[in-house]
Steps between C-alpha positions, in 0.01 A plus 500: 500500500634892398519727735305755257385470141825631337710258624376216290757601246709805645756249697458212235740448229152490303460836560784608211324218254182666617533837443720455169183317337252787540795751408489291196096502446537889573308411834779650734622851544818527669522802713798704480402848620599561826157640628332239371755263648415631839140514422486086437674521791235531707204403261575180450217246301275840473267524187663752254347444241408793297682741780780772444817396722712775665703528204245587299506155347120399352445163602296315211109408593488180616570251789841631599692508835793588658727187602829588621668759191234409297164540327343156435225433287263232624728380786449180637544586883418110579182625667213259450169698384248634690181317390285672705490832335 
């Protein structure tokens, strides 16, 4: 069991192999600005989808969140859905 969501891949070796794929699919934004470095910072897995970062960066619409220094598209966070919604 992870201690929070974004360990599931942030101390794996999976994580590189991870976030490299959805660079690849253009589904991961690597944040290099240092406001919105210390932004994710403290944001981490928030919905950003659609948002303007500190930078000034537009996020694109869509399920997008903040996982370590970067903006991942659909991210599987290894949370099992709610099915009572």
């Amino acid at each position: 069991m992870y201690r929070s969501n974004t360990e599931k891949y942030q101390y794996l070796s999976e994580f590189e192999d991870y976030i490299k794929e959805k660079i690849a699919k253009n589904e991961a934004i690597v944040l290099v600005d240092a406001d919105d470095v210390a932004f994710s910072k403290i944001a981490q897995l928030a919905k950003v989808g659609n948002a303007t970062l500190p930078s000034g960066l537009k996020v694109p619409d869509g399920d997008w969140k903040i996982v370590n220094q970067y903006l991942v598209k659909n991210y599987d966070d290894g949370e099992l859905p709610n099915i009572y919604n």
